[in-house]
C-alpha positions in Angstrom: -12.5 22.2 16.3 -15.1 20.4 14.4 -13.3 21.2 10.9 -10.0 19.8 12.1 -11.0 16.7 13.3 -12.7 15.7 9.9 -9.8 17.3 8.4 -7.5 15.1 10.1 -9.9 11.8 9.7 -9.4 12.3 5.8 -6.0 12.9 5.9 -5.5 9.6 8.1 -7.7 8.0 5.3 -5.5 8.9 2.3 -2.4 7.8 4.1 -4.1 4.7 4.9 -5.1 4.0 0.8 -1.7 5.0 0.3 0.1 2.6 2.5 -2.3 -0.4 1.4 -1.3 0.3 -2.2 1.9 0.5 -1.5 2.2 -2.9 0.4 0.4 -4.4 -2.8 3.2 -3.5 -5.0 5.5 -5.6 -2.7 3.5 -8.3 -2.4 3.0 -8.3 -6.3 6.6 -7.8 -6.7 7.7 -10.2 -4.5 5.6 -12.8 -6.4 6.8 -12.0 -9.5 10.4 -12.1 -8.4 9.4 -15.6 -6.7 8.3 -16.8 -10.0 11.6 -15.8 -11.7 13.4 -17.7 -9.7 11.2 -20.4 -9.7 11.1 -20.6 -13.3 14.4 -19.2 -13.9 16.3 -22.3 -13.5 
């Protein structure tokens, strides 16, 4: 029981890195498709 609790903490921890990098590539696209429009015109 021991093995699949740490097994499942880690796998919680991936996802967790994997959703935080993913909402940084939205924010920084966002941004950068802010700028363009900002500038754009």
């Amino acid at each position: 029981m021991d093995a699949l609790v740490h097994l499942f903490i880690g796998l919680l921890t991936v996802l967790f890195f994997v959703g935080l990098a993913g909402s940084a590539v939205v924010v920084v696209l966002s941004f950068i498709e802010d700028l363009t429009e900002l500038f754009g015109e």
